[in-house]
MDAnalysis code that builds the backbone (N, CA, C; Angstrom):
import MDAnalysis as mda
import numpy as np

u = mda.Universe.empty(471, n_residues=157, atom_resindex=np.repeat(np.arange(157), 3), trajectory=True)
u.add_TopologyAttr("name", ["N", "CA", "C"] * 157)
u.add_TopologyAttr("resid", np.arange(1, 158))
u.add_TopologyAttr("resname", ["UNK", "UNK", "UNK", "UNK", "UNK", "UNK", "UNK", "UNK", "UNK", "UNK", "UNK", "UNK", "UNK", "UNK", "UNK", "UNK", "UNK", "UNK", "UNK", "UNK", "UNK", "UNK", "UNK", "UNK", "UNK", "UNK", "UNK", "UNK", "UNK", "UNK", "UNK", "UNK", "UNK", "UNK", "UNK", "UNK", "UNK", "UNK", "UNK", "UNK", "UNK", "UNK", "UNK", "UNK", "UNK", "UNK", "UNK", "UNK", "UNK", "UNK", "UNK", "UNK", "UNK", "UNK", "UNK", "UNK", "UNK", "UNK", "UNK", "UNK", "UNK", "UNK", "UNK", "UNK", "UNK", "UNK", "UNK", "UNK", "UNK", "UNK", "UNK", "UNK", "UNK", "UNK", "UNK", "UNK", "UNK", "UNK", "UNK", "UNK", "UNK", "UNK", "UNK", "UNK", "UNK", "UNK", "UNK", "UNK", "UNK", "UNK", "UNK", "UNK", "UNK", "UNK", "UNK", "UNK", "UNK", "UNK", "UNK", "UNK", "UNK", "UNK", "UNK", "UNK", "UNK", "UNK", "UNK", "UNK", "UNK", "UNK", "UNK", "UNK", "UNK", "UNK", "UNK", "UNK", "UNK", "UNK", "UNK", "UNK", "UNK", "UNK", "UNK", "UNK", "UNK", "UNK", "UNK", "UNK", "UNK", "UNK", "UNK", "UNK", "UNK", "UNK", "UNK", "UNK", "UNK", "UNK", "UNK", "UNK", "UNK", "UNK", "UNK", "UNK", "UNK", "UNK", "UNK", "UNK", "UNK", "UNK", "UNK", "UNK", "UNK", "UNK", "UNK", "UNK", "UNK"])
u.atoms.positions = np.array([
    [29.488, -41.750, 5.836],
    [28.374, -41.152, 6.531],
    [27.399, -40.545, 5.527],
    [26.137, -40.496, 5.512],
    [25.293, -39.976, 4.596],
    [24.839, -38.935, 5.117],
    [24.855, -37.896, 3.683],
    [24.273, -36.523, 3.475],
    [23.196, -36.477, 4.338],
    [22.864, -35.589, 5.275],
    [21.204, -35.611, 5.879],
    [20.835, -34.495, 4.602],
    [19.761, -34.638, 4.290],
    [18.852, -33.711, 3.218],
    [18.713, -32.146, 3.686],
    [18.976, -31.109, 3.454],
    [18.714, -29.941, 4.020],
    [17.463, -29.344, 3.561],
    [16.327, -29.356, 3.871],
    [15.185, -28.845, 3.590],
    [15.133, -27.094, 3.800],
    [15.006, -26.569, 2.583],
    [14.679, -25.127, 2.009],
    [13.517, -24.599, 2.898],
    [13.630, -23.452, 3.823],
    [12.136, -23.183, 4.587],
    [11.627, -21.824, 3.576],
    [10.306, -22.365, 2.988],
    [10.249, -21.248, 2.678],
    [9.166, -20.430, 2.971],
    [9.340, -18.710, 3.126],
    [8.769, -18.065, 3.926],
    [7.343, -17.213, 3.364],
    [6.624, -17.848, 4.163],
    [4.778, -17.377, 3.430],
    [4.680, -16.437, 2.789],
    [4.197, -16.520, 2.047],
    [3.504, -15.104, 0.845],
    [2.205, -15.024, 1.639],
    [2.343, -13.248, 1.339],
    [0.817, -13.295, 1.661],
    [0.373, -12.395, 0.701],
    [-0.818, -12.005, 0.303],
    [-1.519, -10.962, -0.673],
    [-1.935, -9.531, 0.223],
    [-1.100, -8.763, -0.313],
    [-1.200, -7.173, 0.321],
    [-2.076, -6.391, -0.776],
    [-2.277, -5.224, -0.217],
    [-3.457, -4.201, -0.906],
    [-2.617, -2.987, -0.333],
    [-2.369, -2.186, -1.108],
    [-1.584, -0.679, -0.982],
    [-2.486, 0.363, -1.548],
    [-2.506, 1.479, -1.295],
    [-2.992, 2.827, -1.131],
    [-2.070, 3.234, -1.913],
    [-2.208, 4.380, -2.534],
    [-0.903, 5.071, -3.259],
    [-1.697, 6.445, -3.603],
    [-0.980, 7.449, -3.747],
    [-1.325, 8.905, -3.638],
    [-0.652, 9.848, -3.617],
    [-1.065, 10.486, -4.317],
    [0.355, 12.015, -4.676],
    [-0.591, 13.100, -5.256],
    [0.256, 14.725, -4.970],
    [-0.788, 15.889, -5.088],
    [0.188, 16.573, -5.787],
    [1.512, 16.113, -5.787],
    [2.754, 17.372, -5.950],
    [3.380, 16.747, -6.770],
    [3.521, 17.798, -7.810],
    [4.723, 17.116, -9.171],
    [3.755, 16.541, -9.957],
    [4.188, 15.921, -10.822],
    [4.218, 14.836, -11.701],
    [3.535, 13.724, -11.099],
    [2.249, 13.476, -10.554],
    [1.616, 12.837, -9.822],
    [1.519, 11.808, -10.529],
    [1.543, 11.483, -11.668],
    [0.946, 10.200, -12.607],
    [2.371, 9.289, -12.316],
    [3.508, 10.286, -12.545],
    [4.627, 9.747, -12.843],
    [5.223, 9.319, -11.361],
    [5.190, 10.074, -9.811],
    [5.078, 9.322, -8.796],
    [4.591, 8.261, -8.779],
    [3.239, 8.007, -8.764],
    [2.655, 6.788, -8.640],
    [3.324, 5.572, -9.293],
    [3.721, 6.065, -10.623],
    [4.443, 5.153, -11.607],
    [5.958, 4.168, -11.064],
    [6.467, 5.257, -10.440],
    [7.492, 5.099, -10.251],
    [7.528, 4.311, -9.067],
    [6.790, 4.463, -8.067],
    [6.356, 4.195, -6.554],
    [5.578, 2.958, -7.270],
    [5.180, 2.157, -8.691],
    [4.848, 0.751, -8.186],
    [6.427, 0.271, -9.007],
    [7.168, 1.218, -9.945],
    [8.611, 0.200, -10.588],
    [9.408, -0.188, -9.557],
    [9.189, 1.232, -8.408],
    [9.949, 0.516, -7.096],
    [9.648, -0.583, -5.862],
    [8.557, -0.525, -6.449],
    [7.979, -2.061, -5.716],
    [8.012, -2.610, -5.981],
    [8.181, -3.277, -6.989],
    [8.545, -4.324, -8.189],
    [10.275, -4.577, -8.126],
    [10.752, -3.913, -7.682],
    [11.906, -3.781, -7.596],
    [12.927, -4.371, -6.401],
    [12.002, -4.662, -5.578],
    [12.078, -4.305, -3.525],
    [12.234, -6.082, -4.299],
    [13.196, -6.654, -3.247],
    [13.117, -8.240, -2.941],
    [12.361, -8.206, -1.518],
    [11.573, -9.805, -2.362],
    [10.327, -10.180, -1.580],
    [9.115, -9.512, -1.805],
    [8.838, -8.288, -2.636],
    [7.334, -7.989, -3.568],
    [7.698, -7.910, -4.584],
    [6.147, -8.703, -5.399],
    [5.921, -9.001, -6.642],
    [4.361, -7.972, -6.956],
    [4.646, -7.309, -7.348],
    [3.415, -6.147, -8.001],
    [2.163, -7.159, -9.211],
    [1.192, -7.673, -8.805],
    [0.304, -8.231, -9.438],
    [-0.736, -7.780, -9.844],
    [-1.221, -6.464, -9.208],
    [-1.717, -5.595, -10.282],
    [-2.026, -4.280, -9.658],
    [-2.502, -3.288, -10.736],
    [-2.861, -2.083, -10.200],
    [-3.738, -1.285, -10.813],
    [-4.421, -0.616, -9.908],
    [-5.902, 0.351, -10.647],
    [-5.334, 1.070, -11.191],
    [-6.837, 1.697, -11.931],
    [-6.890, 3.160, -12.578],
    [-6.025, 4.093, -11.851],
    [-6.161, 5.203, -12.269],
    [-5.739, 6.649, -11.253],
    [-6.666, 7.274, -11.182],
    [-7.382, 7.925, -10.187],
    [-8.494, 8.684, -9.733],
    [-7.846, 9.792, -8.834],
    [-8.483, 10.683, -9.762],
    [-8.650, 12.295, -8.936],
    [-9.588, 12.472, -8.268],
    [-8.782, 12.902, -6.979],
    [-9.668, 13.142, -6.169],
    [-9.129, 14.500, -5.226],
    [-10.438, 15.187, -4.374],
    [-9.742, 16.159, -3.413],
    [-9.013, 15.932, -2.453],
    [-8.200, 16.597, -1.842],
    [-7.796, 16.492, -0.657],
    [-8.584, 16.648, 0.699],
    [-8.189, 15.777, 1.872],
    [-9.108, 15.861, 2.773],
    [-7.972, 15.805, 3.868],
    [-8.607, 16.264, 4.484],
    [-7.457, 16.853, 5.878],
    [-7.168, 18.382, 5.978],
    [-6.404, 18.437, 5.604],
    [-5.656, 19.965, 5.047],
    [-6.368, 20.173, 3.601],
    [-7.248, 20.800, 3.127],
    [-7.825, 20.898, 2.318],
    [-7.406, 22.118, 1.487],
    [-6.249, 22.857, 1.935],
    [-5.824, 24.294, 0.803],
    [-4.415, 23.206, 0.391],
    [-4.882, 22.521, -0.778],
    [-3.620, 21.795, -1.325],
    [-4.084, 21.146, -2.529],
    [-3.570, 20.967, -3.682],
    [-3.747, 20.654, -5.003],
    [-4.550, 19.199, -4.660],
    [-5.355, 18.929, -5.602],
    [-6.177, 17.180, -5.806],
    [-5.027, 16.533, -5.763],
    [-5.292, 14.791, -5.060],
    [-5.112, 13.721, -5.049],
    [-4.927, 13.043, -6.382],
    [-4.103, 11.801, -7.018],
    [-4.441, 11.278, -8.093],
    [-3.958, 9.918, -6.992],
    [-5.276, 8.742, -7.261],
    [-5.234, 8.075, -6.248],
    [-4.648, 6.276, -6.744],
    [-4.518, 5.722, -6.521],
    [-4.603, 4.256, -7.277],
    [-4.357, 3.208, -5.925],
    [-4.783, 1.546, -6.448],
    [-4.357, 0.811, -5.368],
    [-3.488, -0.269, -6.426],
    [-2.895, -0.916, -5.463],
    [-2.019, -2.016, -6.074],
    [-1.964, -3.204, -4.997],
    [-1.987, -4.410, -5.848],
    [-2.199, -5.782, -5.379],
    [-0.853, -6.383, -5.318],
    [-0.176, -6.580, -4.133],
    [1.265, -7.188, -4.214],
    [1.212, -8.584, -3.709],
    [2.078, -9.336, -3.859],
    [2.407, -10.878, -2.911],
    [3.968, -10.475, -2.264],
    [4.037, -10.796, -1.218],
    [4.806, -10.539, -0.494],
    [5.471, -11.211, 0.502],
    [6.985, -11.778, 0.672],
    [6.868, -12.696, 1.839],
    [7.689, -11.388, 2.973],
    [7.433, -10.916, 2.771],
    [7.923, -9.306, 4.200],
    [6.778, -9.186, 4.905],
    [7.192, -9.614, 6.276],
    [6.513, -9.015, 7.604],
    [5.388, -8.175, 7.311],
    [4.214, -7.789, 7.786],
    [3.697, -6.005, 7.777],
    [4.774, -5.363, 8.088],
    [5.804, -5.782, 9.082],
    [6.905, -4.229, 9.756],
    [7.653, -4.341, 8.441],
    [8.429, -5.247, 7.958],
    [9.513, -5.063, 7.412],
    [8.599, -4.353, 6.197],
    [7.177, -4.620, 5.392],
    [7.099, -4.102, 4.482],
    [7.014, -2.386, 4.270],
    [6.640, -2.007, 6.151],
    [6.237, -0.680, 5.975],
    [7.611, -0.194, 5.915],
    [8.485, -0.376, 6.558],
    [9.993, -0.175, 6.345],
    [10.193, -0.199, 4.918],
    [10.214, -1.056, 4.020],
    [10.319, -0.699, 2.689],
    [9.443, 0.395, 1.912],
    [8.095, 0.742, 2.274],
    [7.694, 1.412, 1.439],
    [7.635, 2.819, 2.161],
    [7.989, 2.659, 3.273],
    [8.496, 4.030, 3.364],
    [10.043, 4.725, 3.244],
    [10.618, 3.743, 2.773],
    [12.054, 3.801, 2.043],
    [12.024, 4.388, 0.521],
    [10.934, 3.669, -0.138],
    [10.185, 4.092, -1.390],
    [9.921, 5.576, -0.934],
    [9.242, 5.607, -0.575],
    [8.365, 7.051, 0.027],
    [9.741, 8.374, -0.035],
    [10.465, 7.286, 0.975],
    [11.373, 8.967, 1.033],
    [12.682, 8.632, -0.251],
    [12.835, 8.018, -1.187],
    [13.476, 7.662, -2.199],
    [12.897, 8.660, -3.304],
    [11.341, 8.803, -3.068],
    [10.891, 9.672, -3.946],
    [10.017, 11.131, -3.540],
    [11.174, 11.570, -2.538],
    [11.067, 13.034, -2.058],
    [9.920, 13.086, -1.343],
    [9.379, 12.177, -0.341],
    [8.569, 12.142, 0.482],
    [9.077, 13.152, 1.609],
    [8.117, 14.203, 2.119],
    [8.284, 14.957, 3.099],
    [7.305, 14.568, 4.083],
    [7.913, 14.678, 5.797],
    [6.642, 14.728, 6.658],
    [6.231, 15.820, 7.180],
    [6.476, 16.797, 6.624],
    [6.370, 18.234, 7.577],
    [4.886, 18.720, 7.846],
    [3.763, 18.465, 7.255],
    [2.734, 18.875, 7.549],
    [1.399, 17.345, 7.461],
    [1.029, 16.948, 8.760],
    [0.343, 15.694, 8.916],
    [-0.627, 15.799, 7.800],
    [-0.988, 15.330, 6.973],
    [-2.218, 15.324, 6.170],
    [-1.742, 16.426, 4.667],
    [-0.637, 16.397, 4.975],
    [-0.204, 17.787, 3.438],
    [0.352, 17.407, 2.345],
    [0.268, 18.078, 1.602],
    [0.774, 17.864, 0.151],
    [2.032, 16.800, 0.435],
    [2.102, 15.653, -0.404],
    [3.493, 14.802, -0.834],
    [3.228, 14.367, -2.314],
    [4.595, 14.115, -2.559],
    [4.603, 13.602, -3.659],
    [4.674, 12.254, -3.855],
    [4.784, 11.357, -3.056],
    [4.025, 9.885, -2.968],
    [3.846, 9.378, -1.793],
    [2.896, 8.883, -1.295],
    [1.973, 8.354, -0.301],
    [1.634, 7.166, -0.495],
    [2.722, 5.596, 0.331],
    [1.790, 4.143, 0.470],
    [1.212, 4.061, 1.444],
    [0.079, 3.309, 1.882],
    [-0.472, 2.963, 2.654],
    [-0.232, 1.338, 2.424],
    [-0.340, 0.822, 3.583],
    [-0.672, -1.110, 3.459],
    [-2.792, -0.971, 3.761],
    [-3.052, -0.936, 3.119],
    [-4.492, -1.366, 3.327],
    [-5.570, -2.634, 3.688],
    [-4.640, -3.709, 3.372],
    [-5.007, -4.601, 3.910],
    [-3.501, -5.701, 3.595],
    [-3.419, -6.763, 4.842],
    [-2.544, -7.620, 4.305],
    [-2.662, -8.790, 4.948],
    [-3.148, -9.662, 3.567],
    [-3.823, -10.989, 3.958],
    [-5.197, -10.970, 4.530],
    [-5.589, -11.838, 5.861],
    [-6.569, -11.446, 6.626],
    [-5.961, -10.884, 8.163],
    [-4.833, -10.742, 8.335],
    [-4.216, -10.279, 9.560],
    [-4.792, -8.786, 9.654],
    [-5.075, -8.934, 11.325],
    [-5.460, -7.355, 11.823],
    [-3.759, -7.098, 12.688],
    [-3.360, -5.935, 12.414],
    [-2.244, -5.470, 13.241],
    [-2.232, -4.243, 13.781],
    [-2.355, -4.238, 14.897],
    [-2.575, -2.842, 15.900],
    [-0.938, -2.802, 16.991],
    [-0.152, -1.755, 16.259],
    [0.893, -1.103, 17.186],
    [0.978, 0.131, 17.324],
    [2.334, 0.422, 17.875],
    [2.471, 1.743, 17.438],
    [2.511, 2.722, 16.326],
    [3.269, 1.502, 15.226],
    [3.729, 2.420, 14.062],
    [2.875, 1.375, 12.965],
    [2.074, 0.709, 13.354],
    [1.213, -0.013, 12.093],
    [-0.127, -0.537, 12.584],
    [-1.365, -0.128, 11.973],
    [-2.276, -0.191, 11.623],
    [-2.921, -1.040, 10.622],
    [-3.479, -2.346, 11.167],
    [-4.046, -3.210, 9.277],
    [-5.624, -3.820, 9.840],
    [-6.201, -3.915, 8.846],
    [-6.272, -3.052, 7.929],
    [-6.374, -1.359, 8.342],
    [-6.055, -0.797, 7.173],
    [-6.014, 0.747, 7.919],
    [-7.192, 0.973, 8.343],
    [-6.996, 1.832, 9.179],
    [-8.117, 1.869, 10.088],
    [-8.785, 2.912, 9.733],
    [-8.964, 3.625, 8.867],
    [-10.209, 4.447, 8.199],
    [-10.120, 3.990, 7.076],
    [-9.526, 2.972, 6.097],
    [-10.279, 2.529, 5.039],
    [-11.890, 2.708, 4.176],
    [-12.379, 1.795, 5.389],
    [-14.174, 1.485, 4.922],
    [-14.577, 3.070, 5.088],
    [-14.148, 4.309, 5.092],
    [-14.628, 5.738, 5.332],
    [-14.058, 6.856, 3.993],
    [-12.794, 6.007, 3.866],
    [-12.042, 6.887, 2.167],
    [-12.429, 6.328, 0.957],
    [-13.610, 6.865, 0.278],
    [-13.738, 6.440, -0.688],
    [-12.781, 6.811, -1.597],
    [-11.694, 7.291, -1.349],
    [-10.574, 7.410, -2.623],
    [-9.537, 6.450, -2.347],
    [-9.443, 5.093, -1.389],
    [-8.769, 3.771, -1.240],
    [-10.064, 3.387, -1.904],
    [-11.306, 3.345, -1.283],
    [-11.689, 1.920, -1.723],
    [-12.452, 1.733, -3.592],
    [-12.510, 3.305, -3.399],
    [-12.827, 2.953, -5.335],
    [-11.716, 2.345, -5.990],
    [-10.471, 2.418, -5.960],
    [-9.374, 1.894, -6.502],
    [-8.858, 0.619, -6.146],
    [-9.607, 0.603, -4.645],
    [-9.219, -1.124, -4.569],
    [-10.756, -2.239, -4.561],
    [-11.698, -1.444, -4.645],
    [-12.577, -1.895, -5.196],
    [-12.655, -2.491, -7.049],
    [-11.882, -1.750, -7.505],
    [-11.492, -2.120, -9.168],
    [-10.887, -3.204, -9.192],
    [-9.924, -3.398, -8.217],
    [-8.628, -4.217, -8.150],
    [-9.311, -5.694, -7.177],
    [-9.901, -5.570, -6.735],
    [-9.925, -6.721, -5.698],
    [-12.123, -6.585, -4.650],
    [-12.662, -6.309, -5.753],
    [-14.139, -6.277, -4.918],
    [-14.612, -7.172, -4.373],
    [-14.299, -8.222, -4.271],
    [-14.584, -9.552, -3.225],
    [-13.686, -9.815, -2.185],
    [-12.316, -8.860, -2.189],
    [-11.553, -9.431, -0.797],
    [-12.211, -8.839, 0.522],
    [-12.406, -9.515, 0.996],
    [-12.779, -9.456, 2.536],
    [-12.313, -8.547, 3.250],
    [-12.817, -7.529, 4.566],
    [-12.093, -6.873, 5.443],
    [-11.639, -7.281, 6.510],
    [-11.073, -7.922, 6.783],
    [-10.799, -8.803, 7.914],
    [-11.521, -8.419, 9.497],
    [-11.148, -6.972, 9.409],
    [-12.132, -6.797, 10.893],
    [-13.726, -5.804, 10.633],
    [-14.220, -5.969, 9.688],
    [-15.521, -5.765, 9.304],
    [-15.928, -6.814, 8.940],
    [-15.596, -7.457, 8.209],
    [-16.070, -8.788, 7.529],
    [-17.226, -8.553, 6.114],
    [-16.781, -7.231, 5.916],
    [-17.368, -6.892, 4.414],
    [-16.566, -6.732, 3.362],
    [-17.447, -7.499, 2.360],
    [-16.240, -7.144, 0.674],
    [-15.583, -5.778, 0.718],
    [-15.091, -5.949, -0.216],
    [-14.593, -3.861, -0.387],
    [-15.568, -3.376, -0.967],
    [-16.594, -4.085, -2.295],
    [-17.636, -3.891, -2.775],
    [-18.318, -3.630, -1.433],
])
């Protein structure tokens, strides 16, 4: 009887855009650490990442500056499964939720992923105040100024 061939399925990459942000600690060294652990995660590959930019805090505004950056991943994880991972990251590196908008010591966002828009409960894409924080889009403006917004339909430039 002959072998039937088993064909390998393999599962789409897509190109993600992350937010990253920390006010508390060793902010350079959060961020740092929050992309070795993405790099780390099976199924993301970290392909690049901005500057770091200081910036203020907005929301809760009695709380130390922002040091901000974005990072360019490929990814074959869901939006769910990825926010599940990086908020695994998140609380791996002493992420607290106790005050909405307050001091942490690392903060991902998914900012954009691919051209998919995703509206649930627990996920938002692209984020939905993006085109309004200029402390995402200067950093992913460095990283990526011609990708598209999927539901604006403007560069990040």
């Amino acid at each position: 009887m002959a072998k039937k061939k088993v064909k390998k399925v393999k599962k789409k990459e897509a190109t993600a855009y992350l937010g990253l942000g920390s006010n508390v600690g060793d902010r350079e060294e959060y961020i740092e650490q929050a992309i070795f652990l993405l790099g780390k995660t099976p199924g993301i590959k970290v392909l690049k990442k901005s500057s770091n930019y200081e910036t203020e805090a907005e929301g809760v505004a009695d709380q130390p500056p922002f040091l901000n950056a974005a990072a360019c991943i490929e990814t074959v994880l869901s939006p769910s499964k990825l926010l599940s991972a990086i908020q695994g990251i998140e609380n791996t590196l002493g992420r607290e939720r106790e005050v909405e908008w307050g001091p942490r010591t690392i903060d991902i966002d998914i900012l954009l992923y691919g051209d998919e828009i995703v509206s649930d409960d627990k996920l938002q894409i692209p984020h939905p105040l993006l085109h309004e924080r200029l402390f995402a889009l200067i950093p992913l403006n460095e990283i990526a100024p011609d990708t598209i917004h999927p539901a604006l339909e403007k560069t990040i430039s």
